[in-house]
C-alpha positions as CSV (number, residue, x, y, z in Angstrom):
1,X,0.0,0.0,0.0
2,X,0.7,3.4,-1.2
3,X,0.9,6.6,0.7
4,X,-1.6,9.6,-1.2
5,X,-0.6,13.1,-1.8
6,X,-3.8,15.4,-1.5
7,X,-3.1,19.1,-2.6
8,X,-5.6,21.7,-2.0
9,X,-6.5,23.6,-5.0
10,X,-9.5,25.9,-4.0
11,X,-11.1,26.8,-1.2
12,X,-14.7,28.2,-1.6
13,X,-17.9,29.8,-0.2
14,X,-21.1,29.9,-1.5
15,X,-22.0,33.5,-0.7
16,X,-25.7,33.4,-1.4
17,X,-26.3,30.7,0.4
18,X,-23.8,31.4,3.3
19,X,-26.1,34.9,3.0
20,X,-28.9,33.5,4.0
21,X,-28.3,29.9,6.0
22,X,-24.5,31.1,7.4
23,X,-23.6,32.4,10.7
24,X,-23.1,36.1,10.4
25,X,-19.2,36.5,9.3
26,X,-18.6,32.9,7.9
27,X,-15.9,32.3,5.4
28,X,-14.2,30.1,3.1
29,X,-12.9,26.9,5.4
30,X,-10.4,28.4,8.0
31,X,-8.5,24.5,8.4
32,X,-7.6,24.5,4.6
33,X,-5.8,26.8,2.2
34,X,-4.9,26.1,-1.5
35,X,-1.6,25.4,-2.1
36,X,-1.2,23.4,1.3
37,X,-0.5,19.1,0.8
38,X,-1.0,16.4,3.0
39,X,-0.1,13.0,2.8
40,X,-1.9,10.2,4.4
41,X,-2.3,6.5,5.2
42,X,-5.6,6.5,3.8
43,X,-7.3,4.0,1.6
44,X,-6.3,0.3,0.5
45,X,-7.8,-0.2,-3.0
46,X,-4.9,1.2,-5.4
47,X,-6.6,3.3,-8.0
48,X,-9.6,4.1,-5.9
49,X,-10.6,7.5,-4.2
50,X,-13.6,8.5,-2.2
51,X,-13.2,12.5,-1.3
52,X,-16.0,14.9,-0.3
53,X,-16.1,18.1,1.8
54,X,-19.7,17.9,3.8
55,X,-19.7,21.6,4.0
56,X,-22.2,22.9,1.6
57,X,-21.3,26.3,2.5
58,X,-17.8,26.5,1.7
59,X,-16.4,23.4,-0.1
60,X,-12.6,22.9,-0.4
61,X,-11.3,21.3,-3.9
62,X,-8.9,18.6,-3.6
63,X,-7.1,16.7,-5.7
64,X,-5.9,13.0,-4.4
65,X,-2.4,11.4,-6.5
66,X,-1.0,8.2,-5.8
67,X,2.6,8.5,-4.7
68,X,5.3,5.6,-4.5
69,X,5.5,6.6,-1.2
70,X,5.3,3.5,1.4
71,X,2.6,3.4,3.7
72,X,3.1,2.9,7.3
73,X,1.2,0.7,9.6
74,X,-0.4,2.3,12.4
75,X,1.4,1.4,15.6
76,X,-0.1,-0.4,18.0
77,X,-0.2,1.9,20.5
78,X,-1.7,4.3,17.9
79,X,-5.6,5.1,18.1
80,X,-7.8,4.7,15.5
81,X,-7.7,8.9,14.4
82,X,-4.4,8.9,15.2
83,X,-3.6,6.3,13.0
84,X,-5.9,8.0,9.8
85,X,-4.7,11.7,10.6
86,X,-3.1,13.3,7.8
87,X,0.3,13.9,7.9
88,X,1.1,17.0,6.5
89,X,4.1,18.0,4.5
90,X,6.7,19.7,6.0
């Protein structure tokens, strides 16, 4: 298994809707900003990739690459989050 390199392209808000459904003052995503890249333990199937942002307001673009990168197994002492959470580059 393969580590995956996800880049953030774009990071969005739907001002209409934010307008009228938002708290007052809301803006694009404050955790992501384009440019930034993570990589992560993340998913098994080679080839496959399931990505969606649940925030309807302000959705963040991301594309996921398959790097020759070898992934890590969690540690046992790892928890379950801990063991998923992206790593990001440095």
């Amino acid at each position: 298994m393969k580590k995956v390199r996800i880049t953030i392209l774009k990071t969005t808000l739907d001002e209409k809707l934010a307008r009228e459904f938002g708290m007052i003052g809301l803006g694009p995503c404050p955790l992501m900003k384009a440019g930034e890249v993570y990589y992560a333990d993340w998913i098994r199937k080679p080839g496959v990739a399931i990505v969606s942002c649940n925030d309807g307001l302000r959705p963040v673009i991301m594309k996921l690459e398959a790097t020759d990168i070898p992934s890590e197994p969690p540690k046992p002492a790892e928890s379950r989050e801990q063991s998923i959470e992206f790593r990001k580059q440095v």
